[in-house]
mmCIF file of the N, C-alpha and C atoms, coordinates in Angstrom:
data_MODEL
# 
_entry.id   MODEL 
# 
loop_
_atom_site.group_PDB 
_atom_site.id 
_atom_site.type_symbol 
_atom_site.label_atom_id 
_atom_site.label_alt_id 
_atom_site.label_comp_id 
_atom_site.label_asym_id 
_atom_site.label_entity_id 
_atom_site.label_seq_id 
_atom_site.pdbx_PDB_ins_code 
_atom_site.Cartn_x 
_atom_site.Cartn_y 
_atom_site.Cartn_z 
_atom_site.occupancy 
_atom_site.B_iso_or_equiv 
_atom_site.pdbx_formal_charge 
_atom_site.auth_seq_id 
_atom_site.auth_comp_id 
_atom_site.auth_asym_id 
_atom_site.auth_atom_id 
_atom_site.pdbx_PDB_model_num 
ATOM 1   N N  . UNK A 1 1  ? 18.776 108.483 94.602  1.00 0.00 ? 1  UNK A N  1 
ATOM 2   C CA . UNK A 1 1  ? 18.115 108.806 95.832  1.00 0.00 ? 1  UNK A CA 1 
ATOM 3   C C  . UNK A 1 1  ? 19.135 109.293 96.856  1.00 0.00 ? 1  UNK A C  1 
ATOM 4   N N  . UNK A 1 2  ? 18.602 110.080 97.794  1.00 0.00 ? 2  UNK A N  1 
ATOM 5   C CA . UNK A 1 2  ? 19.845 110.874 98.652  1.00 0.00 ? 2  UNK A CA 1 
ATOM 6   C C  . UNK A 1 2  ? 19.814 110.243 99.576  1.00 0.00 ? 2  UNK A C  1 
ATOM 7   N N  . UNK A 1 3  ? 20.818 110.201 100.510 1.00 0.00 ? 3  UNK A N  1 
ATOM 8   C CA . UNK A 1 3  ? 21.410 109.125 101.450 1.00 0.00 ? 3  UNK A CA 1 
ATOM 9   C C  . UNK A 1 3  ? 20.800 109.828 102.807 1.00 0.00 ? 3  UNK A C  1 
ATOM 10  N N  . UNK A 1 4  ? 20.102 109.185 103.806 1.00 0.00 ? 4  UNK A N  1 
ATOM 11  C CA . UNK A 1 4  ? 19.962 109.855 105.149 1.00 0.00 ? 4  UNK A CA 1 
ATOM 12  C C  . UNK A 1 4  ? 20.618 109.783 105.787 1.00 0.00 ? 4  UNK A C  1 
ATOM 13  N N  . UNK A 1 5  ? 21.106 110.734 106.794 1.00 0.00 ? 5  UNK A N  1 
ATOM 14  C CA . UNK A 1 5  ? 22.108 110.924 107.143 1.00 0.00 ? 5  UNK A CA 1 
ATOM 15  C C  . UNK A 1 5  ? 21.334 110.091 108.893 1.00 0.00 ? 5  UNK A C  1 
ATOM 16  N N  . UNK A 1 6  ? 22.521 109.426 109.159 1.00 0.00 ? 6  UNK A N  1 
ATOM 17  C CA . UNK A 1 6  ? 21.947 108.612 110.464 1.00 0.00 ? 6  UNK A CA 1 
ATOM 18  C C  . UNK A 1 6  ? 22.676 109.256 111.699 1.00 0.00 ? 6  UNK A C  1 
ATOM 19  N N  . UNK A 1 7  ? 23.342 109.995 111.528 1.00 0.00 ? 7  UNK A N  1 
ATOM 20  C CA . UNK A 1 7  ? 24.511 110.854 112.711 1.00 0.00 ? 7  UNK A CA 1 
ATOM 21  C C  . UNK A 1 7  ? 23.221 112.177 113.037 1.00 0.00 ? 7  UNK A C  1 
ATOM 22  N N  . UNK A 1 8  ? 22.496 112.534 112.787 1.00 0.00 ? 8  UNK A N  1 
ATOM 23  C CA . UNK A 1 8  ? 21.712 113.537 112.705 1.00 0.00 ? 8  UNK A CA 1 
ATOM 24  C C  . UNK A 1 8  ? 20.873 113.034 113.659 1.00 0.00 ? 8  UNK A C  1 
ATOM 25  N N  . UNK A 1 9  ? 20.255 114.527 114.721 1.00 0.00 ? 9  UNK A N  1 
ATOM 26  C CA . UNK A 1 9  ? 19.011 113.967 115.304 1.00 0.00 ? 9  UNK A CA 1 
ATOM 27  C C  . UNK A 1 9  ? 18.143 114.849 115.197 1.00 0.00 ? 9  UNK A C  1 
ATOM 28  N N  . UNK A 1 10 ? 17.264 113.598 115.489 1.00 0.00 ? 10 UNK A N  1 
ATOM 29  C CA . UNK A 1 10 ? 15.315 114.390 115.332 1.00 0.00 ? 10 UNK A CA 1 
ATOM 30  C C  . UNK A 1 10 ? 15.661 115.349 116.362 1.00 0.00 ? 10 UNK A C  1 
ATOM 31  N N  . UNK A 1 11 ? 15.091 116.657 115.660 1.00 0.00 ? 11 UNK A N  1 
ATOM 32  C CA . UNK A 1 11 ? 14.756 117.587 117.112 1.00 0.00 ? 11 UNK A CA 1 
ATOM 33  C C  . UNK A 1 11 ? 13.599 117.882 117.011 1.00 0.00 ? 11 UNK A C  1 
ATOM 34  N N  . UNK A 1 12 ? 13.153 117.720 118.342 1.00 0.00 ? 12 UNK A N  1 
ATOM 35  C CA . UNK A 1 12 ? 11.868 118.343 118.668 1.00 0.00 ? 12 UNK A CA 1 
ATOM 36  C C  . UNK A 1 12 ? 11.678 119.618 118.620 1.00 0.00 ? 12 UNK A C  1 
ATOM 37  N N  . UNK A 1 13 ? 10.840 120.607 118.240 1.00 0.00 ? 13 UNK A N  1 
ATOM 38  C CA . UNK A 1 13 ? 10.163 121.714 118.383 1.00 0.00 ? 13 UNK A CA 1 
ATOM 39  C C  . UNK A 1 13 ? 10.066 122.158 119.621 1.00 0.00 ? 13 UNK A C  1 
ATOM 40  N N  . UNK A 1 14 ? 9.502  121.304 120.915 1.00 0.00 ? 14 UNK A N  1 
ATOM 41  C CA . UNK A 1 14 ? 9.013  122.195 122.059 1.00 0.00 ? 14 UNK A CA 1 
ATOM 42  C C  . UNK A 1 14 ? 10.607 122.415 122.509 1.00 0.00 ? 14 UNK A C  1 
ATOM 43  N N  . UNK A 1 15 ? 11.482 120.513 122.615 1.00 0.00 ? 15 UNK A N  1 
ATOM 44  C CA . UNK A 1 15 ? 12.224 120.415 123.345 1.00 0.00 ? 15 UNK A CA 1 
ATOM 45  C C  . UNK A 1 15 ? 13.603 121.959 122.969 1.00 0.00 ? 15 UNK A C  1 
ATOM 46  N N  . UNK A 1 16 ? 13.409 122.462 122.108 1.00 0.00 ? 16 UNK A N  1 
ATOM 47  C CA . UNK A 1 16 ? 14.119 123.556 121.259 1.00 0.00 ? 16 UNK A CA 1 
ATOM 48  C C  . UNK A 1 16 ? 14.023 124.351 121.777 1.00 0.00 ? 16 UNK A C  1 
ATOM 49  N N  . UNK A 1 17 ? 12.364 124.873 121.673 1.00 0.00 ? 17 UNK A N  1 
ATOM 50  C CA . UNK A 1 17 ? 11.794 126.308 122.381 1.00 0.00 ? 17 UNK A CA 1 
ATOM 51  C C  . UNK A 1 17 ? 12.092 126.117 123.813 1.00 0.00 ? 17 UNK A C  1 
ATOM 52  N N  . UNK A 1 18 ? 11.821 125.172 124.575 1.00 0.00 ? 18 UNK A N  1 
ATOM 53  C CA . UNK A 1 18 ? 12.542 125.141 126.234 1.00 0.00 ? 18 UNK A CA 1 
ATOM 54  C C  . UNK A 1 18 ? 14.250 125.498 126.401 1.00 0.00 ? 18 UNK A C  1 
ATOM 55  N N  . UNK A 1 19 ? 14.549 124.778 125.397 1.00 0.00 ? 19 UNK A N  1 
ATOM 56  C CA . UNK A 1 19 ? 15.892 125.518 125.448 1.00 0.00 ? 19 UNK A CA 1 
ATOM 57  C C  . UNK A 1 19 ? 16.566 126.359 125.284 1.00 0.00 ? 19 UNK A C  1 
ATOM 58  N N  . UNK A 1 20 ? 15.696 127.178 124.066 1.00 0.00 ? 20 UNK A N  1 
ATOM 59  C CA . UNK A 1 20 ? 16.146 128.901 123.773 1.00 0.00 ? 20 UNK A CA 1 
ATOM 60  C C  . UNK A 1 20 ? 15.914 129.669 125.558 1.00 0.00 ? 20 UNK A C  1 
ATOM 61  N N  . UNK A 1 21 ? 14.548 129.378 126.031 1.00 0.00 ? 21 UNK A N  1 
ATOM 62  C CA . UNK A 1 21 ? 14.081 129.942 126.720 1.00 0.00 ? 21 UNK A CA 1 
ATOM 63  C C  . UNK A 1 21 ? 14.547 129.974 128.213 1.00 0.00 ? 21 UNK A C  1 
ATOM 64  N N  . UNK A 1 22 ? 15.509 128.541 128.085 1.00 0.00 ? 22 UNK A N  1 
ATOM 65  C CA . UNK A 1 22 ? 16.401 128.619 129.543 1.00 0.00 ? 22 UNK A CA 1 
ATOM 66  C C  . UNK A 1 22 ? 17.732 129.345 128.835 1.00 0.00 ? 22 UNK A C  1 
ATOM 67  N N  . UNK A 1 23 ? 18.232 129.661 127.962 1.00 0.00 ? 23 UNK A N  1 
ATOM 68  C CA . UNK A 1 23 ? 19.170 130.500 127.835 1.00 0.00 ? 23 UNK A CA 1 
ATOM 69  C C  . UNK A 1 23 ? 18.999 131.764 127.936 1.00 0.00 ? 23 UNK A C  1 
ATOM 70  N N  . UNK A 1 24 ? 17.493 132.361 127.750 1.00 0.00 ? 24 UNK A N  1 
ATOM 71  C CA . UNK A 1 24 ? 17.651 133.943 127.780 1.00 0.00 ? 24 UNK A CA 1 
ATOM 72  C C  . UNK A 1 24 ? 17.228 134.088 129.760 1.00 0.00 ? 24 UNK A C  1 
ATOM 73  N N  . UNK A 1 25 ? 16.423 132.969 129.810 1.00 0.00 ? 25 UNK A N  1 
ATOM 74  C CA . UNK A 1 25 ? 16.694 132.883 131.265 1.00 0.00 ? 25 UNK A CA 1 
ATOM 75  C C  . UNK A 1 25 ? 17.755 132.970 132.302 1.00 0.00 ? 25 UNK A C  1 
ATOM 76  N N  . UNK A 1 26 ? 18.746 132.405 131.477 1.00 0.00 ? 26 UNK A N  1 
ATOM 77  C CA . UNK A 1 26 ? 20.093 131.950 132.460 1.00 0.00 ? 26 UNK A CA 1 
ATOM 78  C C  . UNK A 1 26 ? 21.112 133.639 132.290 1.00 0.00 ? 26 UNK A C  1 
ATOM 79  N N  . UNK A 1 27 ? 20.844 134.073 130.864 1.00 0.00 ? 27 UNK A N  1 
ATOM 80  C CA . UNK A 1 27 ? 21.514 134.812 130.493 1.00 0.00 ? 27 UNK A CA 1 
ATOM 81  C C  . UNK A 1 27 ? 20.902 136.682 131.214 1.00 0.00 ? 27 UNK A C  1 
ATOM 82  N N  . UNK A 1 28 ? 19.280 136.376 131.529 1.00 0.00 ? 28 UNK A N  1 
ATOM 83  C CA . UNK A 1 28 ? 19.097 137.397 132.282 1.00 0.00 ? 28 UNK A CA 1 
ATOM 84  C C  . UNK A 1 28 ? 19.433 137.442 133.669 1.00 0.00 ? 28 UNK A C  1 
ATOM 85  N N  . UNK A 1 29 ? 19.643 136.157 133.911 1.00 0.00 ? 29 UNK A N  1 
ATOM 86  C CA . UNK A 1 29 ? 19.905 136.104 135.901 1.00 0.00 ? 29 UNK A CA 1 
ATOM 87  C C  . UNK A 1 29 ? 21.630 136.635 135.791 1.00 0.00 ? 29 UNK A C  1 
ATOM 88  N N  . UNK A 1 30 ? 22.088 136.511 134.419 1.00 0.00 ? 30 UNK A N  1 
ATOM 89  C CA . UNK A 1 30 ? 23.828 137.388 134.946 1.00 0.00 ? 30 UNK A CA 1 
ATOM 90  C C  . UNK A 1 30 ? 24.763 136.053 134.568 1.00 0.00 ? 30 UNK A C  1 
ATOM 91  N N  . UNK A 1 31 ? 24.540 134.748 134.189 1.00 0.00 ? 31 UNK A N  1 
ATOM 92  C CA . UNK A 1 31 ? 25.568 133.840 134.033 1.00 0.00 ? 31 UNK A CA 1 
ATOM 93  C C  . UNK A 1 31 ? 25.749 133.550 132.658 1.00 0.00 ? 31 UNK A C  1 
ATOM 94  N N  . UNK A 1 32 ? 27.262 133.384 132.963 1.00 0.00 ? 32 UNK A N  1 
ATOM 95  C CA . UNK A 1 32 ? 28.207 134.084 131.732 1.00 0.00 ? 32 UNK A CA 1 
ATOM 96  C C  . UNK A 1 32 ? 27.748 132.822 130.751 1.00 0.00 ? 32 UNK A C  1 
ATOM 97  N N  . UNK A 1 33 ? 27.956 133.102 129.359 1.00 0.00 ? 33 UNK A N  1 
ATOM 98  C CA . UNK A 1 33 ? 27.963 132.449 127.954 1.00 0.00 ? 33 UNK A CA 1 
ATOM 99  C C  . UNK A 1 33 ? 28.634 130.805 127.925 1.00 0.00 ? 33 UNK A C  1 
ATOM 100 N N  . UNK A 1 34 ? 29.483 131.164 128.725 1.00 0.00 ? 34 UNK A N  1 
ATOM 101 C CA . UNK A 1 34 ? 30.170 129.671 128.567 1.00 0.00 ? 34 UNK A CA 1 
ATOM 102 C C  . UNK A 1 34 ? 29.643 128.403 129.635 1.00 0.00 ? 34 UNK A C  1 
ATOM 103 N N  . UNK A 1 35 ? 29.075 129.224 130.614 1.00 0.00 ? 35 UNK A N  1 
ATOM 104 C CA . UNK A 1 35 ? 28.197 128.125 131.532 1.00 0.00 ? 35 UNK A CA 1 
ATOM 105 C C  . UNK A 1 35 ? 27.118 128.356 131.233 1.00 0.00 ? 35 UNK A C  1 
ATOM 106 N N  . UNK A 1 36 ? 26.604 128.734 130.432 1.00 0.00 ? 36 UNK A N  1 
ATOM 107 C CA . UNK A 1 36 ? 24.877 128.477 129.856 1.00 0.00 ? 36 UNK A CA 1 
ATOM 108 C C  . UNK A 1 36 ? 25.167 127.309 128.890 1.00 0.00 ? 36 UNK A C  1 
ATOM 109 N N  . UNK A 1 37 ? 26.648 127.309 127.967 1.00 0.00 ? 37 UNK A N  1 
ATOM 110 C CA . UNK A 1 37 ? 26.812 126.442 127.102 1.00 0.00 ? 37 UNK A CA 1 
ATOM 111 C C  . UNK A 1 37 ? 27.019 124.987 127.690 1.00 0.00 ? 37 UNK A C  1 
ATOM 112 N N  . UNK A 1 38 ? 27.491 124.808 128.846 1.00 0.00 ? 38 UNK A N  1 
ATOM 113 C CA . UNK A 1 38 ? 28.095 123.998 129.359 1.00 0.00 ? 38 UNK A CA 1 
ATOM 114 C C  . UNK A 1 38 ? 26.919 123.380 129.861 1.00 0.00 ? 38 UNK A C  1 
ATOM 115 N N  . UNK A 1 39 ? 25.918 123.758 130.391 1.00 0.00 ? 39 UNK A N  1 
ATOM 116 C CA . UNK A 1 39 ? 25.203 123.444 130.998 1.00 0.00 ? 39 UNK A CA 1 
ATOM 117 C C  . UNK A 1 39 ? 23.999 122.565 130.157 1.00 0.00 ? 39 UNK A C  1 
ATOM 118 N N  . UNK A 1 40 ? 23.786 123.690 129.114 1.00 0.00 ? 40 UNK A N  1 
ATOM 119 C CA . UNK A 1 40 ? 22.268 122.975 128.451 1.00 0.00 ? 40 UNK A CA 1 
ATOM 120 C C  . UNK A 1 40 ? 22.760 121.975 127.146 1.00 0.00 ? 40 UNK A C  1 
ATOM 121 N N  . UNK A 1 41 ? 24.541 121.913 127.190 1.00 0.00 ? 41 UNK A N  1 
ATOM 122 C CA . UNK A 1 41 ? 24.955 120.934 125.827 1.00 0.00 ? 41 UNK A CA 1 
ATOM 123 C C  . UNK A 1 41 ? 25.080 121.765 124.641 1.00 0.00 ? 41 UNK A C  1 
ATOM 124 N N  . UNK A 1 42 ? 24.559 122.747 124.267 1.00 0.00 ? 42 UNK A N  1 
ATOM 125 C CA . UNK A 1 42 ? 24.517 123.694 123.238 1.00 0.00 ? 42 UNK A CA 1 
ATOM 126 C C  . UNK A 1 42 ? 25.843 124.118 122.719 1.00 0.00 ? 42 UNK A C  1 
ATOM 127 N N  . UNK A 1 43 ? 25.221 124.578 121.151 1.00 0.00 ? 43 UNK A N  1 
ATOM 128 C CA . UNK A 1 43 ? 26.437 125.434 120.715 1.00 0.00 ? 43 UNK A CA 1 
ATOM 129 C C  . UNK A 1 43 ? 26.682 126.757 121.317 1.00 0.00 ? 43 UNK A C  1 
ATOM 130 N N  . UNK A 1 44 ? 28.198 127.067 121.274 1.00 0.00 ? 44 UNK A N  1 
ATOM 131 C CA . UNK A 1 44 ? 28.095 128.686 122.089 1.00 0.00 ? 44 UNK A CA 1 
ATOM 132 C C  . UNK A 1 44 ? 27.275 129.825 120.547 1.00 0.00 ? 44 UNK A C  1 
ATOM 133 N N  . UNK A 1 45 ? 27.194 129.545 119.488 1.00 0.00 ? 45 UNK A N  1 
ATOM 134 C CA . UNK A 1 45 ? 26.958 130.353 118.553 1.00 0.00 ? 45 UNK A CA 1 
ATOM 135 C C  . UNK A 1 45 ? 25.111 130.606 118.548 1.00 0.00 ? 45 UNK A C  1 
ATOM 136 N N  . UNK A 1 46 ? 24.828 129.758 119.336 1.00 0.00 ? 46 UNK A N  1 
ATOM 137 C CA . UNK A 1 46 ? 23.216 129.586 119.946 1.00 0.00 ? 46 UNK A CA 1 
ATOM 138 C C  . UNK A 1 46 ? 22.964 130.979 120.765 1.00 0.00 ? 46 UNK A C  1 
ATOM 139 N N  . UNK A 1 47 ? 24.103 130.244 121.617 1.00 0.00 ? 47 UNK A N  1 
ATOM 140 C CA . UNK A 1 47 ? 23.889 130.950 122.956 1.00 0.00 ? 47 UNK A CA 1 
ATOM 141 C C  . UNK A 1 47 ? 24.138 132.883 122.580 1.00 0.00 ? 47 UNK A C  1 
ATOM 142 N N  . UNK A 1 48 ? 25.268 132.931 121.948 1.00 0.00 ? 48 UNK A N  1 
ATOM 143 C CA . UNK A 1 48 ? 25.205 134.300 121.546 1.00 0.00 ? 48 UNK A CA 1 
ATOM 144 C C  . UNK A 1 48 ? 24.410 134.977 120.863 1.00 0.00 ? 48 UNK A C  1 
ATOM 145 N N  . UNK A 1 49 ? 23.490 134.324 119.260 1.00 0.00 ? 49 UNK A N  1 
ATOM 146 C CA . UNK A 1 49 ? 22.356 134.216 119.026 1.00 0.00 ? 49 UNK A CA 1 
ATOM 147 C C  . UNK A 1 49 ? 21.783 134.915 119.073 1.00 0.00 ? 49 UNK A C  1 
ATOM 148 N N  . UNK A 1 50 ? 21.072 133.932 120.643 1.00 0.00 ? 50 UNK A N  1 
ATOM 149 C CA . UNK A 1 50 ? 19.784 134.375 121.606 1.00 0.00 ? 50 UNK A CA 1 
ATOM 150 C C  . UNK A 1 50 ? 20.641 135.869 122.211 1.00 0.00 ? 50 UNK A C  1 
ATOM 151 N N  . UNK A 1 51 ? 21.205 136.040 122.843 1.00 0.00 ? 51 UNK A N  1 
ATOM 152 C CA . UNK A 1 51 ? 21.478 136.982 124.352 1.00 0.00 ? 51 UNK A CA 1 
ATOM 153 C C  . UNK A 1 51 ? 22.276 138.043 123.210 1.00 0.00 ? 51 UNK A C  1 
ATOM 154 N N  . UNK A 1 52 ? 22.294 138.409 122.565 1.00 0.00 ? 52 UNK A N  1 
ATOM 155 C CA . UNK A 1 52 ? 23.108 139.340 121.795 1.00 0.00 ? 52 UNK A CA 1 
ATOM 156 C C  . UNK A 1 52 ? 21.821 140.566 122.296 1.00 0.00 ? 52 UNK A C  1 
ATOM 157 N N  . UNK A 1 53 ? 20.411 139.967 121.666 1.00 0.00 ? 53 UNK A N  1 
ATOM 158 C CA . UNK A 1 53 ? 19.552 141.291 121.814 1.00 0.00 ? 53 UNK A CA 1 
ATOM 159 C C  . UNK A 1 53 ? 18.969 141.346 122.879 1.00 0.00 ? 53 UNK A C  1 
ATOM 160 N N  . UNK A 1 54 ? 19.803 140.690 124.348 1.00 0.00 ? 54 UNK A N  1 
ATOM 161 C CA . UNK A 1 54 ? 19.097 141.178 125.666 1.00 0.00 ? 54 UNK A CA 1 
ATOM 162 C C  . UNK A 1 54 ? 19.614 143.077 125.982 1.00 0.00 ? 54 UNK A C  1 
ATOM 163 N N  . UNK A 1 55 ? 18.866 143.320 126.889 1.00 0.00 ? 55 UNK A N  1 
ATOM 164 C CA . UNK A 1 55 ? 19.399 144.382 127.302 1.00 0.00 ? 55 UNK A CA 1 
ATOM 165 C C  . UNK A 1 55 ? 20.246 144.286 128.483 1.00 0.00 ? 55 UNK A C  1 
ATOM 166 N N  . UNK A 1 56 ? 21.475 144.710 128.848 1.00 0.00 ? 56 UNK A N  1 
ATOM 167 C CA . UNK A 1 56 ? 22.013 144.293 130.136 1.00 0.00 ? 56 UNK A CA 1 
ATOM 168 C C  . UNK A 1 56 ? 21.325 145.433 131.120 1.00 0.00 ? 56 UNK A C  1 
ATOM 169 N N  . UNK A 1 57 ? 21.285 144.306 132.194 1.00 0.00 ? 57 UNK A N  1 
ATOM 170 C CA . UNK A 1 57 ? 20.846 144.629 133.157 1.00 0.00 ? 57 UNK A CA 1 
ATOM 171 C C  . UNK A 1 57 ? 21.720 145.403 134.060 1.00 0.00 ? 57 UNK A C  1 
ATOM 172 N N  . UNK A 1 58 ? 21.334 146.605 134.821 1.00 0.00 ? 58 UNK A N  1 
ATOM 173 C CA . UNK A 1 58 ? 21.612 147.629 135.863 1.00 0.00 ? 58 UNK A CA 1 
ATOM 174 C C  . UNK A 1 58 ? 21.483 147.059 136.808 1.00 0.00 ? 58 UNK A C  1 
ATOM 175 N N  . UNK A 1 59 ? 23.148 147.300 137.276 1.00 0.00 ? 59 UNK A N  1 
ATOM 176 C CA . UNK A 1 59 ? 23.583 146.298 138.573 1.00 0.00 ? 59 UNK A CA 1 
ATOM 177 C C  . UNK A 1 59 ? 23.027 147.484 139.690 1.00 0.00 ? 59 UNK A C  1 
ATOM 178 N N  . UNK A 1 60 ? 22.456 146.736 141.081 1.00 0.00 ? 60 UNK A N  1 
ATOM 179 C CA . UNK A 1 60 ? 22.361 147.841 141.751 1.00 0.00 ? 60 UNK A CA 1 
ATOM 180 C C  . UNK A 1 60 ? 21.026 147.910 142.080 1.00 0.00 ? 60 UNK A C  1 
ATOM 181 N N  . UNK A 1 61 ? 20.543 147.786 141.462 1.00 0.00 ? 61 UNK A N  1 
ATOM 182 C CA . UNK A 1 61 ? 18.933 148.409 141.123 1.00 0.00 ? 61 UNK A CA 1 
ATOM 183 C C  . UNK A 1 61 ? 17.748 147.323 140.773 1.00 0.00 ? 61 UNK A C  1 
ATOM 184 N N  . UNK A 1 62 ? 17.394 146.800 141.728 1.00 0.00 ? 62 UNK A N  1 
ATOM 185 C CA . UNK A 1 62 ? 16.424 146.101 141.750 1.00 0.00 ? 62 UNK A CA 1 
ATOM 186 C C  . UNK A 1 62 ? 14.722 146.626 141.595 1.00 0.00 ? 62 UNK A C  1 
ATOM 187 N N  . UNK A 1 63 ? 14.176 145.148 140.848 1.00 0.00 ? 63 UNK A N  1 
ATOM 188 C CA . UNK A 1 63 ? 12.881 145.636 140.102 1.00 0.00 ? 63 UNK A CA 1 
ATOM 189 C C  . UNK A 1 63 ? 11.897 144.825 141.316 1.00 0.00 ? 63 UNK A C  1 
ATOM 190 N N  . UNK A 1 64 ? 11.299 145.480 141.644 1.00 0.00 ? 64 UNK A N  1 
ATOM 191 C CA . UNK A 1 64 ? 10.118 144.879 142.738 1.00 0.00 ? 64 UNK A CA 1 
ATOM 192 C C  . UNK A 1 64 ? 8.819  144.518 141.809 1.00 0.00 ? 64 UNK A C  1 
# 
């Protein structure tokens, strides 16, 4: 029988999806990779991940 691993944690589903979703958040307002990491506990390999297929945003030019 295989051993469970007890260092491992349950992750939740939503608590996951809230967290992808404050990274493409954080990552569209303009703040850099390493304080999105810092912030939500995450791996940085998450964080790049997600924000690899944002589009950067045009400084300058605001969307009303």
């Amino acid at each position: 029988m295989a051993k469970k691993n007890k260092n491992r944690k349950t992750l939740d589903p939503t608590a996951e999806a809230i967290k992808d979703l404050a990274i493409i958040q954080m990552a569209l307002a303009g703040v850099p990779g390493g304080a999105i990491r810092q912030t939500l506990g995450c791996d940085m390999n998450r964080v790049t991940r997600l924000t690899r297929h944002l589009k950067p945003r045009a400084k300058g030019k605001a969307k009303d």
